[in-house]
N, C-alpha and C positions, 0 to 999 in steps of 0.2 A: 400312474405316471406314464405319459407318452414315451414313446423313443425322441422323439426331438425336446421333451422337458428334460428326459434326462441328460442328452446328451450338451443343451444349455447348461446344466447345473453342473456339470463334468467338467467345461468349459469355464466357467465361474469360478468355483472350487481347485482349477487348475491355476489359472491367475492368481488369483488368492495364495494358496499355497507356492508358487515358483517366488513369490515375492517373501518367503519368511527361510522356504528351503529346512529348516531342523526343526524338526518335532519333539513331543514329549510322550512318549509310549508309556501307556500302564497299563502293568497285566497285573493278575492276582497270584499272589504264591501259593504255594500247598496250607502253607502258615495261616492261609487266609488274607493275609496282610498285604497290603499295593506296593507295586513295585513300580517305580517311573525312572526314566532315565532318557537322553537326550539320542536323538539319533539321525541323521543324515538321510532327506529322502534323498531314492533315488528317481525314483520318477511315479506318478500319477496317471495311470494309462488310459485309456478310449473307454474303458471297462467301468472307469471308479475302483480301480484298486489301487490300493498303494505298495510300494517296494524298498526294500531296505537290505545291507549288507548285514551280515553277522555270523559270529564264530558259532560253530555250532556246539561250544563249550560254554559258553553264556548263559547266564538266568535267564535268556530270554527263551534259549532252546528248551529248556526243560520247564518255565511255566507255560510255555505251548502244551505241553504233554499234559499240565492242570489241568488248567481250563485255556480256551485257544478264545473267549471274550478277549478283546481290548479297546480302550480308547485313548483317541489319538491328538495331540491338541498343538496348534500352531498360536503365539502371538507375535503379530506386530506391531508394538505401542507408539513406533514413528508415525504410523499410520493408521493405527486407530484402526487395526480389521486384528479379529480374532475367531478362531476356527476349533468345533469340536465333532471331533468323527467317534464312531462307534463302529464295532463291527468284528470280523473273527482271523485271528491270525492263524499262518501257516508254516511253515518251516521248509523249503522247497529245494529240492536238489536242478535247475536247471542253465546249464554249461553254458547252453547260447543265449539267454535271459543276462547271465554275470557277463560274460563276453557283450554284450549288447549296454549293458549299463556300466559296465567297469571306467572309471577316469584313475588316470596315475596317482593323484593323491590318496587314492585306499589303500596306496602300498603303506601307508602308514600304520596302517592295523592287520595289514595280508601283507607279510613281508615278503612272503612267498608269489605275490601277484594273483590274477582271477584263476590260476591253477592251484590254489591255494588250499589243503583239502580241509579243513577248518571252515573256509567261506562257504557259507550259504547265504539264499536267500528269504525275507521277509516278506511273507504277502500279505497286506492287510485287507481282505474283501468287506469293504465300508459298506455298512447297510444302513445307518444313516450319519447327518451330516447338518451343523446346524452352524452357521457364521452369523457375523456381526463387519460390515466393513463400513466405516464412514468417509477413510479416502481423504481424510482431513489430515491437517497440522495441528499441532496441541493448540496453538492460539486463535486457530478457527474456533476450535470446539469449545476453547473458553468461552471466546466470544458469543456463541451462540448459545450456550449455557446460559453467561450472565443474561443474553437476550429475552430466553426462557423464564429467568427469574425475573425479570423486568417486566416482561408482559404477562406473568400471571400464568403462563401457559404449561405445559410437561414439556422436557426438551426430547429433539428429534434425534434418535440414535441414530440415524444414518440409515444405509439396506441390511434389512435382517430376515433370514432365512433360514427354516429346518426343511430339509429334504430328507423324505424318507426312502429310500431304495428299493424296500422288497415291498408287494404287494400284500 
């Protein structure tokens, strides 16, 4: 992948995602067994990483410490684009990253605010990355469904793409 493909797909992937904003994180426990749970990006960077708040008393903190795999999944059924990330989480201590991404409303879960010593941050370094967006209305997509059945033909999902990240 080029530096200008990826930094298309970044771009892509960033639209995408700013329009859904909460994701569905699963990691695997020690149990073996998947853990998914809803989480608030905080931003999608130049990189292709992803960022998130969290206690460092959470399952999340200590299935990093398992295995640090996760995948990452946004839908938005308004609109018909749906997003599956893969890649490796991190658990990060850093002060001007929280300061940098902090909005007032995480005082809801850092009562204490971004000095909070509980708060850390989420890195997800996504190594790959596979959407589905067709940009459509439900009655589009009927529409062009029945269309499909009408003329005999496969319907058109819309723009679908896997991007893979590491070489």
């Amino acid at each position: 992948m080029t530096v200008n493909d990826k930094k298309a797909s970044i771009e892509k992937l960033r639209k995408l995602i700013d329009m859904v904003n909460v994701a569905m994180i699963t990691t695997l426990r020690a149990s073996g067994d998947f853990y998914s749970r809803p989480m608030n990006t905080m931003e999608y960077d130049d990189e292709g990483n992803l960022f998130f708040f969290s206690d460092e008393h959470t399952p999340d903190a200590h299935d990093i410490k398992v295995n640090n795999r996760v995948s990452v999944t946004y839908t938005n059924p308004e609109n018909n684009t749906y997003i599956s990330l893969n890649g490796r989480l991190y658990l990060i201590e850093d002060q001007n990253k929280i300061n940098q991404l902090w909005v007032p409303a995480c005082k809801a879960w850092f009562p204490e605010g971004k000095t909070d010593p509980n708060l850390k941050l989420i890195k997800v370094e996504v190594l790959k990355a596979e959407y589905w967006d067709t940009a459509e209305s439900d009655m589009v997509v009927l529409f062009n469904m029945l269309k499909a059945i009408v003329k005999g033909k496969t319907y058109d999902q819309g723009e679908h793409q896997a991007i893979n990240f590491v070489d």
